[in-house]
N, CA, C and O atoms as a Tinker XYZ file with bonds, in Angstrom:
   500  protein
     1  N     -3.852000   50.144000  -59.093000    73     2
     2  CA    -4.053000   51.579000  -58.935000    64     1     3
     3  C     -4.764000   52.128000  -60.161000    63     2     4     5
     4  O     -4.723000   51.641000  -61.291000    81     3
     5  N     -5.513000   53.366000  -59.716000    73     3     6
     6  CA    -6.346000   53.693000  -61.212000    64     5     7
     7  C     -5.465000   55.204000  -62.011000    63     6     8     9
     8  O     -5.447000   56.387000  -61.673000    81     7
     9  N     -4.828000   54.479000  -63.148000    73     7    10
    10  CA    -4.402000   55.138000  -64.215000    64     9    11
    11  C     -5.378000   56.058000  -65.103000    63    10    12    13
    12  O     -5.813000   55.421000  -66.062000    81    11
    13  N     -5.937000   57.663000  -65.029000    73    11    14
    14  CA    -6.435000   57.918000  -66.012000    64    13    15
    15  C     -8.300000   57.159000  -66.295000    63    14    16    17
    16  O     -9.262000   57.595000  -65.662000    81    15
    17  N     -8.392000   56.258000  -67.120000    73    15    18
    18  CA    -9.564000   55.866000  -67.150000    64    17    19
    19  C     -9.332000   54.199000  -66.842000    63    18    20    21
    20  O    -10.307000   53.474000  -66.647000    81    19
    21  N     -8.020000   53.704000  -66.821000    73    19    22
    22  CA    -7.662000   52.703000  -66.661000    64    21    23
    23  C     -7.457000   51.985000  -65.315000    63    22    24    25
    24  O     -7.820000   52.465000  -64.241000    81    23
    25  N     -6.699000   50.510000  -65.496000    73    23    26
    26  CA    -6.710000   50.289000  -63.624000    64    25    27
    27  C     -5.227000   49.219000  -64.661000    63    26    28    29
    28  O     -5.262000   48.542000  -65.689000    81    27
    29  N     -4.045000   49.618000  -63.614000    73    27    30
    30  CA    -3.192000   49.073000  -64.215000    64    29    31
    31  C     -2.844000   48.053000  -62.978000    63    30    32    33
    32  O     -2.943000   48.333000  -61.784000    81    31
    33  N     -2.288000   46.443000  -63.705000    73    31    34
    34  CA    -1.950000   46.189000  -62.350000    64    33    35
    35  C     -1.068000   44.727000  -62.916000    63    34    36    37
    36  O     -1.576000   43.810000  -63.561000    81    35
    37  N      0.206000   44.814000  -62.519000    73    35    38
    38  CA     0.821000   43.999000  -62.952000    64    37    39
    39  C      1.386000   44.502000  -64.510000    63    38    40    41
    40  O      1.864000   43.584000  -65.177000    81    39
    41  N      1.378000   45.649000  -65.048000    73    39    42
    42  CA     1.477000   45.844000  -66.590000    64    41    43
    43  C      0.260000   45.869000  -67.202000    63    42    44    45
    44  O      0.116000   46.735000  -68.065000    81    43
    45  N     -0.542000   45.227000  -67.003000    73    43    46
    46  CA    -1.634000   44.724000  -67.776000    64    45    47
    47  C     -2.286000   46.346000  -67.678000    63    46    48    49
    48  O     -2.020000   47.124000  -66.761000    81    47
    49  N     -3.062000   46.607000  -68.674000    73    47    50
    50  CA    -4.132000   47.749000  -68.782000    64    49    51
    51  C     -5.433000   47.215000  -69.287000    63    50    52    53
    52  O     -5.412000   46.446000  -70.248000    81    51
    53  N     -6.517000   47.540000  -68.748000    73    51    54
    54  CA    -7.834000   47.308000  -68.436000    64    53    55
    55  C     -8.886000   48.347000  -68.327000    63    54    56    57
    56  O     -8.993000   48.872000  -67.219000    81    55
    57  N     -9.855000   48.829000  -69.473000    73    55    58
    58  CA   -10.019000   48.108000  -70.549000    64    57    59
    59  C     -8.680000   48.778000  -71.488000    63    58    60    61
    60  O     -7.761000   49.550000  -71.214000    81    59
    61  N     -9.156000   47.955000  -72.872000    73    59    62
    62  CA    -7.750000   48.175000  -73.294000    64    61    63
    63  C     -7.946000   49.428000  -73.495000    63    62    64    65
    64  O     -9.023000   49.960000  -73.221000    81    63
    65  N     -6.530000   50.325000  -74.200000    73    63    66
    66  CA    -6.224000   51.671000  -74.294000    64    65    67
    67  C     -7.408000   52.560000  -74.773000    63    66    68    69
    68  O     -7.652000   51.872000  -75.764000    81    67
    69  N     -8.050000   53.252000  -74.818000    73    67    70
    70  CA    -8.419000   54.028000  -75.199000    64    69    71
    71  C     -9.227000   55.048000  -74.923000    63    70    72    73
    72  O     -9.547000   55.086000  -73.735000    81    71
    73  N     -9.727000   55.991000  -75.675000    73    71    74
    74  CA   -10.398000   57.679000  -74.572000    64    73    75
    75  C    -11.559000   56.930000  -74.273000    63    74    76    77
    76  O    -11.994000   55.944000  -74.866000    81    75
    77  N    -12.104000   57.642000  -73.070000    73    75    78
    78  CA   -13.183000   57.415000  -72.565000    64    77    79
    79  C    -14.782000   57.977000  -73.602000    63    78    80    81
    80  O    -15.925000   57.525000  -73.673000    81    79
    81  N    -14.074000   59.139000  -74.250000    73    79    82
    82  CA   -15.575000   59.688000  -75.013000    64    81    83
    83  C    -15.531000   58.588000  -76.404000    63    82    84    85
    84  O    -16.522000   58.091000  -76.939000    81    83
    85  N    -14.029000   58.373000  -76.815000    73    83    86
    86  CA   -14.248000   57.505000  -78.010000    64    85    87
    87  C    -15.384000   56.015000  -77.314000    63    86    88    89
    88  O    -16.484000   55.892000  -77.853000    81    87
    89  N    -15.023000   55.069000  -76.232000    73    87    90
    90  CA   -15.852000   54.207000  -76.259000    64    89    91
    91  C    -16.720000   54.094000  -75.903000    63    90    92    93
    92  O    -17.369000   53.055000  -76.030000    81    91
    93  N    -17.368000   55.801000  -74.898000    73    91    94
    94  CA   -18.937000   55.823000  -75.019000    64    93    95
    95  C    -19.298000   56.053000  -76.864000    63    94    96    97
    96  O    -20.082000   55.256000  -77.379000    81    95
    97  N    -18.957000   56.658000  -77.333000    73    95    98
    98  CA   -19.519000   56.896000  -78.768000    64    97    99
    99  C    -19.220000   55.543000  -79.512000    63    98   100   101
   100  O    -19.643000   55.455000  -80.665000    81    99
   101  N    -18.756000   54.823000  -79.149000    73    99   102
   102  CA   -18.240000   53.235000  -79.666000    64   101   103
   103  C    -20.031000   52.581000  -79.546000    63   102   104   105
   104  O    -20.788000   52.206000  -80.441000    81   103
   105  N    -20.254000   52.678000  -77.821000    73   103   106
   106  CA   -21.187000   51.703000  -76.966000    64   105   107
   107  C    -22.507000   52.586000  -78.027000    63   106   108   109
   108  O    -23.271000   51.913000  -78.720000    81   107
   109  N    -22.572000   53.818000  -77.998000    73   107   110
   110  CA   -23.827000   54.637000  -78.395000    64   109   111
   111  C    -23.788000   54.184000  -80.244000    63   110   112   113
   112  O    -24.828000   53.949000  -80.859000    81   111
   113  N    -22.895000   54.152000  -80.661000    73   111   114
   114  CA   -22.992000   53.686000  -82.476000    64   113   115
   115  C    -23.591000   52.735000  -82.008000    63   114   116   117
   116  O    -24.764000   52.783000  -82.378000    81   115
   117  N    -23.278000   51.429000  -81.039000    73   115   118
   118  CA   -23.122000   49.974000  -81.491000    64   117   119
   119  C    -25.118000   49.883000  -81.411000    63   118   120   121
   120  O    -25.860000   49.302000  -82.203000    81   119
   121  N    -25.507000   50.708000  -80.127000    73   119   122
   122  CA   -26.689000   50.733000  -80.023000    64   121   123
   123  C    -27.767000   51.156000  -80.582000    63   122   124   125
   124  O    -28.895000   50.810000  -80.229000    81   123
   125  N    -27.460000   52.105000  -81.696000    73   123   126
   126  CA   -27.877000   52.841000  -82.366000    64   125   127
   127  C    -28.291000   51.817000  -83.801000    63   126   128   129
   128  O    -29.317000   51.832000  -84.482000    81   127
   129  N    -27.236000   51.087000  -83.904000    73   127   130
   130  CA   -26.908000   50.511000  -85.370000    64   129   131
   131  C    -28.101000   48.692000  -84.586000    63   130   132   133
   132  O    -28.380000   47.785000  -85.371000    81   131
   133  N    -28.363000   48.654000  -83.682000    73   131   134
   134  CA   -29.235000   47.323000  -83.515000    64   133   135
   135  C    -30.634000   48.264000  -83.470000    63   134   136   137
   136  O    -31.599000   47.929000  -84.157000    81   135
   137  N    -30.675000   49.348000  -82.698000    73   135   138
   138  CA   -32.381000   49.954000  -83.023000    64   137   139
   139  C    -32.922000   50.488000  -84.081000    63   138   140   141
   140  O    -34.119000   50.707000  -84.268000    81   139
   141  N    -31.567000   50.811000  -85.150000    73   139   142
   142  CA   -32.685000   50.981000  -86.698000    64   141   143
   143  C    -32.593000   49.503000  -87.873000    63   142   144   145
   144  O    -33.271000   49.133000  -88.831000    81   143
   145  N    -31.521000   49.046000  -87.246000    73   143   146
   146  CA   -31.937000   47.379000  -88.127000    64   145   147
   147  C    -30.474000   47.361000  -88.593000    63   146   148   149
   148  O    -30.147000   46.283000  -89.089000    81   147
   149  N    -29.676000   48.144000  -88.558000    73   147   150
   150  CA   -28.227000   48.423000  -89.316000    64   149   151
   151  C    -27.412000   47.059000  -88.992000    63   150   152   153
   152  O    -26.870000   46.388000  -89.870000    81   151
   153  N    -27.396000   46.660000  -87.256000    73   151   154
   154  CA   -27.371000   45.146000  -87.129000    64   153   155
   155  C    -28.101000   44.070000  -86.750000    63   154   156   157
   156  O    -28.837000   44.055000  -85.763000    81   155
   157  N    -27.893000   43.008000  -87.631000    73   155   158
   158  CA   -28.679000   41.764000  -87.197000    64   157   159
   159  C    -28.757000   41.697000  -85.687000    63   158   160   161
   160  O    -27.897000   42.019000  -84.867000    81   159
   161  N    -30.297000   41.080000  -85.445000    73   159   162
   162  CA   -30.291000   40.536000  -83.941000    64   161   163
   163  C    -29.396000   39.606000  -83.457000    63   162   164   165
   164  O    -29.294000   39.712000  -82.235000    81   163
   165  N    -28.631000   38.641000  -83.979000    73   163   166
   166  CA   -27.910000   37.649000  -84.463000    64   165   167
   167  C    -26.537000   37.800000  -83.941000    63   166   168   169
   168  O    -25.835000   37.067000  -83.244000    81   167
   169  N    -26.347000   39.014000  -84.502000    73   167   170
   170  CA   -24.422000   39.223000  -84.252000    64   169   171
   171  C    -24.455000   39.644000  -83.068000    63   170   172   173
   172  O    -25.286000   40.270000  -82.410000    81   171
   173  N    -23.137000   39.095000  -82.810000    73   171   174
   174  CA   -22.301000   39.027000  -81.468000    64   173   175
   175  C    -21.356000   39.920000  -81.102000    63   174   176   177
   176  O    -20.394000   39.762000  -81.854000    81   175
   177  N    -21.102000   40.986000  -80.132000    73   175   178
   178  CA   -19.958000   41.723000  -80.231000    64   177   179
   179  C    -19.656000   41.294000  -78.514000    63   178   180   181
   180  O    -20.399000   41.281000  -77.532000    81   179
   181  N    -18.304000   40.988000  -78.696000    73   179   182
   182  CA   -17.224000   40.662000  -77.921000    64   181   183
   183  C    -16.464000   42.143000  -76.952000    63   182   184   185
   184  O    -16.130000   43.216000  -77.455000    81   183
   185  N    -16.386000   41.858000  -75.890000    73   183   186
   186  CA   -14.493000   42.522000  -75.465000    64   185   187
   187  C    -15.168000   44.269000  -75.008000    63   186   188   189
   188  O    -14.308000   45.144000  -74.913000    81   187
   189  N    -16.457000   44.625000  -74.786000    73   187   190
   190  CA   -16.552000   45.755000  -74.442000    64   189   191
   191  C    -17.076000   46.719000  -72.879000    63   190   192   193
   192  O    -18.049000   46.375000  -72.209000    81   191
   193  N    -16.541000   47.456000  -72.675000    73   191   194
   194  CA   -16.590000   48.017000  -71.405000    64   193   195
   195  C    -17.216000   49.169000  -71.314000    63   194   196   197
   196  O    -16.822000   49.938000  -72.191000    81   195
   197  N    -18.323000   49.786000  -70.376000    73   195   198
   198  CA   -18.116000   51.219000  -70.734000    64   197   199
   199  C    -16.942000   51.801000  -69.302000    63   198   200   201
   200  O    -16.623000   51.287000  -68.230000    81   199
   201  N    -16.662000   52.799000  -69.833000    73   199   202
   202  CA   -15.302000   52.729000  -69.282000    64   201   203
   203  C    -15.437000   54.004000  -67.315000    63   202   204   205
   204  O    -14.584000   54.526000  -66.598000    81   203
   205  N    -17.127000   53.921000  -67.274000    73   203   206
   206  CA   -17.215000   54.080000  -66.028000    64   205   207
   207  C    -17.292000   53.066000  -64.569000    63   206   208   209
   208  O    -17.669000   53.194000  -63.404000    81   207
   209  N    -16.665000   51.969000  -65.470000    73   207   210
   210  CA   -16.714000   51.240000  -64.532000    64   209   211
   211  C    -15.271000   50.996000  -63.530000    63   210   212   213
   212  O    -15.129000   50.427000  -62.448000    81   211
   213  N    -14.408000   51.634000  -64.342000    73   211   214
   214  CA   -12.957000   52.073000  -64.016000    64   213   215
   215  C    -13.110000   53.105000  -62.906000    63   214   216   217
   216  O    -12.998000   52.725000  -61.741000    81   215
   217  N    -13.220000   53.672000  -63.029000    73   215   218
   218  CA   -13.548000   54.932000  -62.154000    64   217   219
   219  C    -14.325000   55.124000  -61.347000    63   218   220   221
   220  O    -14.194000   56.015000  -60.508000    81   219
   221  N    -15.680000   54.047000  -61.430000    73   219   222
   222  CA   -16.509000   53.855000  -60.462000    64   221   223
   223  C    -16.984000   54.931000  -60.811000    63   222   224   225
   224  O    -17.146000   55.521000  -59.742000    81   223
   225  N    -17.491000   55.922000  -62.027000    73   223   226
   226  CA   -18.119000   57.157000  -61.910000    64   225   227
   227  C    -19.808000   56.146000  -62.057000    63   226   228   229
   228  O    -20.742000   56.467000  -61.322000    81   227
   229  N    -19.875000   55.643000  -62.494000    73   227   230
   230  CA   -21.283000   54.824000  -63.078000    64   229   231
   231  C    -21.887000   55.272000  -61.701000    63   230   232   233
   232  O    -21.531000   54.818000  -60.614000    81   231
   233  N    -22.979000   56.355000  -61.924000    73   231   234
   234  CA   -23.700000   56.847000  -60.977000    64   233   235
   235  C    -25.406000   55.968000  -60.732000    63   234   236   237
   236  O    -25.551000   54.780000  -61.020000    81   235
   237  N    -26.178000   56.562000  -60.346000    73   235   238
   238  CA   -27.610000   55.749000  -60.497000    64   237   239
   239  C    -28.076000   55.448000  -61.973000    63   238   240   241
   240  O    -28.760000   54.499000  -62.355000    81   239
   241  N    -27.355000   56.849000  -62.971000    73   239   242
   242  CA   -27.662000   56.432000  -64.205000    64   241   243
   243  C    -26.315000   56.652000  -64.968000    63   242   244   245
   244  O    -25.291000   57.293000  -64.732000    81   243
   245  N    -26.738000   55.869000  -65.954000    73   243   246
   246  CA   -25.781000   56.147000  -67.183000    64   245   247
   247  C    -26.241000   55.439000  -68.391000    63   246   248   249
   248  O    -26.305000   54.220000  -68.556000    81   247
   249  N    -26.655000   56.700000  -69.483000    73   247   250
   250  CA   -27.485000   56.852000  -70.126000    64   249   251
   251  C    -27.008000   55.706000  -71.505000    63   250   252   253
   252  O    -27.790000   54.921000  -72.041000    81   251
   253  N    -25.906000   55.837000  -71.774000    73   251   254
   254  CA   -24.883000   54.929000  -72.244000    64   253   255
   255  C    -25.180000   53.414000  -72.105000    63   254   256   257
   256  O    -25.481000   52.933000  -73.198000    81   255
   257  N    -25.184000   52.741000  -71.343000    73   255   258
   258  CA   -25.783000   51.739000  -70.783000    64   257   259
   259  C    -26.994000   51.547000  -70.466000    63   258   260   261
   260  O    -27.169000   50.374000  -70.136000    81   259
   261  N    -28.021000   52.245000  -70.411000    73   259   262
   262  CA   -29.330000   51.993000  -70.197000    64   261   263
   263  C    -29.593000   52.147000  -71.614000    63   262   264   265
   264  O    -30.729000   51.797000  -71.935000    81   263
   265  N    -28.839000   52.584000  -72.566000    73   263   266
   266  CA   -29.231000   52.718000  -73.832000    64   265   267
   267  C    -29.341000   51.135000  -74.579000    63   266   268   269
   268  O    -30.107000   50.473000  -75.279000    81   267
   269  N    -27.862000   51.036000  -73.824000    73   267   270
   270  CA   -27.276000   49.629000  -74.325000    64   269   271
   271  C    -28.176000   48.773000  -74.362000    63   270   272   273
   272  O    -28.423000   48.115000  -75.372000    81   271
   273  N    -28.967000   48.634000  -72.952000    73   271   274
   274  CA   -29.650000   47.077000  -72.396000    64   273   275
   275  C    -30.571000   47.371000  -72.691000    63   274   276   277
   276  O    -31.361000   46.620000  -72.118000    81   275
   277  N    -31.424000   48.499000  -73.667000    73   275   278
   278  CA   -32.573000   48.739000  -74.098000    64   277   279
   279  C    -32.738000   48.453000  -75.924000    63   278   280   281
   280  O    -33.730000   48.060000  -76.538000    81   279
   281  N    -31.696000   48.733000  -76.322000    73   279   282
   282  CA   -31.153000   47.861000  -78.033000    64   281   283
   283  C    -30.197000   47.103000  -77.951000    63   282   284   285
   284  O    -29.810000   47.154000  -79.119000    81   283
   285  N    -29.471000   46.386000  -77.414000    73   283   286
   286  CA   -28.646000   45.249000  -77.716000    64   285   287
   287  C    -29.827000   43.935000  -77.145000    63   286   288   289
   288  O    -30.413000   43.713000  -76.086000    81   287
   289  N    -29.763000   43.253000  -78.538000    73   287   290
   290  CA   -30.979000   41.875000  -78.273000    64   289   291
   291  C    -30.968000   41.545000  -76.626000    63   290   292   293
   292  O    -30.216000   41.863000  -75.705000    81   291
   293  N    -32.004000   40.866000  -76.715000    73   291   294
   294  CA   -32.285000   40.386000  -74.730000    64   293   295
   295  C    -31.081000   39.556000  -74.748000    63   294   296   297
   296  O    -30.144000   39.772000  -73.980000    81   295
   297  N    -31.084000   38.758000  -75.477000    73   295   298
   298  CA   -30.418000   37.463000  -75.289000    64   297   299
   299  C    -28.810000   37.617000  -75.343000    63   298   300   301
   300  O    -28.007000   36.711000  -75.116000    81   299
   301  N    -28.436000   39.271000  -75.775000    73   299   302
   302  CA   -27.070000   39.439000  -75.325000    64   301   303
   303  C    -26.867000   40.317000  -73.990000    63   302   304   305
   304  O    -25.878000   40.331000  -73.257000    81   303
   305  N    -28.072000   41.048000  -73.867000    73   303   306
   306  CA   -28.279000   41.473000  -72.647000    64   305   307
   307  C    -28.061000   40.911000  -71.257000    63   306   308   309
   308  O    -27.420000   41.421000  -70.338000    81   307
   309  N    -28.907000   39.435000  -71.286000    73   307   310
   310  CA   -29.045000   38.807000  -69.866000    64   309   311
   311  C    -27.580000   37.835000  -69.707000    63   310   312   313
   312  O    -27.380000   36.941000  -68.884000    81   311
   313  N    -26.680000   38.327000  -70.758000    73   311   314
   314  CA   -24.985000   38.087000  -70.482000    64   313   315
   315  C    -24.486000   39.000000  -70.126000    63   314   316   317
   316  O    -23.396000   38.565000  -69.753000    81   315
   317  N    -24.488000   40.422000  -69.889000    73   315   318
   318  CA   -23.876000   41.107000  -69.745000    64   317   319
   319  C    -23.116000   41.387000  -68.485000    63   318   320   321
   320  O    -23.810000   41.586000  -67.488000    81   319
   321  N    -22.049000   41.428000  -68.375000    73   319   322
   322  CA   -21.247000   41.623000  -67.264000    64   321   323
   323  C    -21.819000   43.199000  -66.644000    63   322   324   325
   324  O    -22.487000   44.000000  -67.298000    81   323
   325  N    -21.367000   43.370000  -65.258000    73   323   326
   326  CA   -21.631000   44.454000  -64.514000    64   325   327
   327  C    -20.641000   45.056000  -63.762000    63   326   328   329
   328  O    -19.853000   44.371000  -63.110000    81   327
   329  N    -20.600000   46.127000  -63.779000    73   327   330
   330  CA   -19.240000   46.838000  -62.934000    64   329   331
   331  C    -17.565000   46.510000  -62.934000    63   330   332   333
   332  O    -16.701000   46.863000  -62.131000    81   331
   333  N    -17.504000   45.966000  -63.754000    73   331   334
   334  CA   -16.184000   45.237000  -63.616000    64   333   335
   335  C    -16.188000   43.646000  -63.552000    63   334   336   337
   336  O    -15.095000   43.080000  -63.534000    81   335
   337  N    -16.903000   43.187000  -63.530000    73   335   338
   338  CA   -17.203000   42.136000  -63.357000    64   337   339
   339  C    -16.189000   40.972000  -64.877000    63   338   340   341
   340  O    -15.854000   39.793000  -64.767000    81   339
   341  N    -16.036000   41.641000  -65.759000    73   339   342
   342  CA   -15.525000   41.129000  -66.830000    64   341   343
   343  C    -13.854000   41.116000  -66.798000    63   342   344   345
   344  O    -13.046000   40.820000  -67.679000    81   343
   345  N    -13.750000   41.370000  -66.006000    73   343   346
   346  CA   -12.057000   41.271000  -66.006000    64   345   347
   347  C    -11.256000   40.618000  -65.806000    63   346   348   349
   348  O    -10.077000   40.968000  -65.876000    81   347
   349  N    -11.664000   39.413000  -65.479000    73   347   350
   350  CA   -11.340000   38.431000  -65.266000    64   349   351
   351  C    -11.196000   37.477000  -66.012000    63   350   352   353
   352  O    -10.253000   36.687000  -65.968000    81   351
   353  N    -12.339000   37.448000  -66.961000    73   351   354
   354  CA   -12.788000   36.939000  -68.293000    64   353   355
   355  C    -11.859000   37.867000  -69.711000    63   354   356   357
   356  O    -11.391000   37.185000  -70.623000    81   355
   357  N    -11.740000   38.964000  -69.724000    73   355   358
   358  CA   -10.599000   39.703000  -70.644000    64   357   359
   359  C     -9.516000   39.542000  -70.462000    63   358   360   361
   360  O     -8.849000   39.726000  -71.480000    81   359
   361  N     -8.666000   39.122000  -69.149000    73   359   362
   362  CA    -7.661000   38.711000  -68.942000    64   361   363
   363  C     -6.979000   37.244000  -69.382000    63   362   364   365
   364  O     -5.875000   36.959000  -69.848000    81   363
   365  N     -8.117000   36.470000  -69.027000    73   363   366
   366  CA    -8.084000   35.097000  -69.139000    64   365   367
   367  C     -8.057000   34.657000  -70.661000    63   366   368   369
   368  O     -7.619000   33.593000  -71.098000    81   367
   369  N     -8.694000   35.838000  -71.469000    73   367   370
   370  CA    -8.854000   35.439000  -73.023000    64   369   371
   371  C    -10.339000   34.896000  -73.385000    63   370   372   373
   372  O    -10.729000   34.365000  -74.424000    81   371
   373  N    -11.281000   35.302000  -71.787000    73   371   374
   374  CA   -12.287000   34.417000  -72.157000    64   373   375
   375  C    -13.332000   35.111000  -73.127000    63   374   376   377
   376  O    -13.016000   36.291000  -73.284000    81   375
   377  N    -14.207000   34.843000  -73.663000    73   375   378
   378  CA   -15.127000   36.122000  -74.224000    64   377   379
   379  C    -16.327000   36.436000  -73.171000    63   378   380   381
   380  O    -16.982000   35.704000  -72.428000    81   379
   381  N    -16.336000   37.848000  -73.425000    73   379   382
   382  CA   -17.415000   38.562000  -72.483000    64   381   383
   383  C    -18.045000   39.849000  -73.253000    63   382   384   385
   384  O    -17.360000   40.806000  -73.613000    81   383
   385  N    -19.545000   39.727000  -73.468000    73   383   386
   386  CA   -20.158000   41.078000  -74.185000    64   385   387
   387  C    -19.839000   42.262000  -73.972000    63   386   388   389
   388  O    -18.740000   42.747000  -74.240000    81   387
   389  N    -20.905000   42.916000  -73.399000    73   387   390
   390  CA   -21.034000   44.521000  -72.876000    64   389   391
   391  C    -20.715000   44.582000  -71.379000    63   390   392   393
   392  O    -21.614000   43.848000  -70.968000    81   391
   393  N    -20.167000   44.891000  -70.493000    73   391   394
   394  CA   -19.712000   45.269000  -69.586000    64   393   395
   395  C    -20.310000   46.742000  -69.267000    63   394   396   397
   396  O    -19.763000   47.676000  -69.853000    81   395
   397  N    -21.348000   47.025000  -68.419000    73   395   398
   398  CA   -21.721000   47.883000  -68.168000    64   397   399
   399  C    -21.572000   48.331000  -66.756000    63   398   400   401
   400  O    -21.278000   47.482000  -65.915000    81   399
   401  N    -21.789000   49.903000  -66.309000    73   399   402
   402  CA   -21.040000   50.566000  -64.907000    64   401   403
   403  C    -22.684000   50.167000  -64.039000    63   402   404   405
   404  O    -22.692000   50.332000  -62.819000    81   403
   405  N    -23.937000   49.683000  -64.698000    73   403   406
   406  CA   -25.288000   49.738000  -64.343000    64   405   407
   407  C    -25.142000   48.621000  -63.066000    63   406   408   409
   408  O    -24.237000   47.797000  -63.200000    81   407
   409  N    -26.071000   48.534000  -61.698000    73   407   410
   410  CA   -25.958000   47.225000  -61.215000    64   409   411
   411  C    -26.777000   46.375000  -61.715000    63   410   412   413
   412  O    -27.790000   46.673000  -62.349000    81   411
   413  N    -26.323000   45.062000  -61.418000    73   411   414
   414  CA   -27.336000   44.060000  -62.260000    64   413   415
   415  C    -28.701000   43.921000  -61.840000    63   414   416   417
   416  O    -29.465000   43.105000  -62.354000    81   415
   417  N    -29.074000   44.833000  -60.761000    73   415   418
   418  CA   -30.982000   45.229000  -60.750000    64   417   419
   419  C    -31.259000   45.998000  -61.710000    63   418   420   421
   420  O    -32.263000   45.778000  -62.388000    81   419
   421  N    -30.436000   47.056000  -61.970000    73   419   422
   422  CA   -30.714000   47.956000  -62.868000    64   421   423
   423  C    -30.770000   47.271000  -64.403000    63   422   424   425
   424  O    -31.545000   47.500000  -65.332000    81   423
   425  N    -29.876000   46.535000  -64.319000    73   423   426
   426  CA   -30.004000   45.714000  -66.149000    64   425   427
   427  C    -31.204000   44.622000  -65.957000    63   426   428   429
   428  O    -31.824000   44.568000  -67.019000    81   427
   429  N    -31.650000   43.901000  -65.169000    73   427   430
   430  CA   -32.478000   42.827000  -64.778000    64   429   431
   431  C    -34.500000   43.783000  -64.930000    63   430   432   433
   432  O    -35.586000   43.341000  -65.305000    81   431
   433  N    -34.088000   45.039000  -64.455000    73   431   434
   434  CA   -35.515000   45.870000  -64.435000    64   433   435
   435  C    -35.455000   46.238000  -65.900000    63   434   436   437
   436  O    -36.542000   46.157000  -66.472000    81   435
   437  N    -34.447000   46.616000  -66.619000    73   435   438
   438  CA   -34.960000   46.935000  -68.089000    64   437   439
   439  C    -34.981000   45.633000  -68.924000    63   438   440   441
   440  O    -35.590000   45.590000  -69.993000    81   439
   441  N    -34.300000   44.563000  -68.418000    73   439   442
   442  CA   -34.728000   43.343000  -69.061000    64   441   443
   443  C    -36.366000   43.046000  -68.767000    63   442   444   445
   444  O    -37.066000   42.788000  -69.746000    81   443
   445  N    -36.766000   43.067000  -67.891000    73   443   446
   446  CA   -38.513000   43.115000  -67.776000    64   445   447
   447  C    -39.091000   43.719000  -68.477000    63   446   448   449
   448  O    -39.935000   43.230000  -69.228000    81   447
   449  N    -38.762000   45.116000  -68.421000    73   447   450
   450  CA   -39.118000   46.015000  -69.437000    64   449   451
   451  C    -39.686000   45.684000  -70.487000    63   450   452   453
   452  O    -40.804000   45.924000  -70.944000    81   451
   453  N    -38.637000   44.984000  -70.916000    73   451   454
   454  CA   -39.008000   44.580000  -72.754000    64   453   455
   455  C    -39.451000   43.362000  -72.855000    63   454   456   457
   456  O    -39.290000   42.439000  -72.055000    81   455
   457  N    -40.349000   43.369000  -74.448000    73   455   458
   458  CA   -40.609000   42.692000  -74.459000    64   457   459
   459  C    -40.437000   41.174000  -74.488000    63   458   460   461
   460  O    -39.651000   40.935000  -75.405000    81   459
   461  N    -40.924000   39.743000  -73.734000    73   459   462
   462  CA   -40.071000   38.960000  -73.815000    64   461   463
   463  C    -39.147000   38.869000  -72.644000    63   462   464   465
   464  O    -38.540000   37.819000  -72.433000    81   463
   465  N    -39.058000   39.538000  -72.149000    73   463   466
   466  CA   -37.940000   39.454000  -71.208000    64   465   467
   467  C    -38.019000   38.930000  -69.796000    63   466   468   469
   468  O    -37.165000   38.215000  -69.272000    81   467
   469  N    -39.012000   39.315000  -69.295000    73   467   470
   470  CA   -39.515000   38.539000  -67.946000    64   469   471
   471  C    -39.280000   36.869000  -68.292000    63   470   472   473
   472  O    -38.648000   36.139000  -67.529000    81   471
   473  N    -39.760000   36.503000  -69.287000    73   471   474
   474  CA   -39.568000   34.739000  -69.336000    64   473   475
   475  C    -38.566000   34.570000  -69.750000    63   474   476   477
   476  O    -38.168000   33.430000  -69.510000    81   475
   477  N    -37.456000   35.551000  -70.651000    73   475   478
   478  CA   -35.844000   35.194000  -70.782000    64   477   479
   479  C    -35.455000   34.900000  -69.503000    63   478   480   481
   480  O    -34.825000   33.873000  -69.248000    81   479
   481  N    -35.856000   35.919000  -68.451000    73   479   482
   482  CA   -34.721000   35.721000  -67.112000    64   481   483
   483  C    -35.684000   34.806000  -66.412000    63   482   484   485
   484  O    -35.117000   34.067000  -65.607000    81   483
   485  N    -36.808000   34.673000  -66.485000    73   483   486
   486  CA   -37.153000   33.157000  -65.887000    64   485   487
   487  C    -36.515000   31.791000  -66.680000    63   486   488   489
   488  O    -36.015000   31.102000  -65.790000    81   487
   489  N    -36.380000   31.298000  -67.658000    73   487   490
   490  CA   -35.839000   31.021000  -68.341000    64   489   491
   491  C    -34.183000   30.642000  -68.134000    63   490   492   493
   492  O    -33.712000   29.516000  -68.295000    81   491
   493  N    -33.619000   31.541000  -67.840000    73   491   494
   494  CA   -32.258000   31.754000  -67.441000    64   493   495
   495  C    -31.846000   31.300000  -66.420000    63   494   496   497
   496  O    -30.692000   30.873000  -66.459000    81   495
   497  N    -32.572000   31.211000  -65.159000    73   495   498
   498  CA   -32.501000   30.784000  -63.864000    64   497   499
   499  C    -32.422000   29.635000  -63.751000    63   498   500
   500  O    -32.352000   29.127000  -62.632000    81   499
């Protein structure tokens, strides 16, 4: 059942606790800090959701996530979980990147986008 911004089920809470504006402003720092150089292309961030994917509000857009898959490197990009898709993998303990509310056409067209990216996801296949 959906708790708030959460989906509780069995005890378990998913994603973990917290406000919804804190981990868009979480997702918008993290993106912010790879498009002026603040982080290496290199580093890895683990365990994140944007948290419209709970709620299913993730409409045609969400600016949050198109932000994301436009500065987080390609190569953490064409991992990125979609809609919920990671929950399985957070449960399990497994690791999983960015978790975005976008569908995976929508992350796959801004992966073209950029540069490099058409032969990442050829590449990938």
């Amino acid at each position: 059942s959906a708790d708030g911004y959460f989906i509780e089920e069995g005890g378990d809470v998913y994603p973990h606790e917290t406000s919804w504006d804190a981990m868009m402003g979480v997702i918008d720092m993290i993106s912010a800090a790879f498009d002026t150089g603040a982080f290496r292309k290199n580093l890895s961030i683990f365990g994140l959701s944007c948290p419209n994917i709970v709620n299913r509000l993730g409409g045609p857009r969400c600016i949050t996530c198109e932000r994301a898959c436009k500065s987080f490197p390609l190569e953490h990009v064409v991992t990125f979980e979609s809609k919920g898709s990671s929950v399985s993998n957070a449960r399990s303990g497994r690791k999983h990147g960015l978790d975005v509310c976008l569908p995976m056409a929508a992350v796959e067209s801004i992966i073209e986008s950029r540069p490099g990216g058409k032969e990442l996801l050829r590449s990938d296949s």
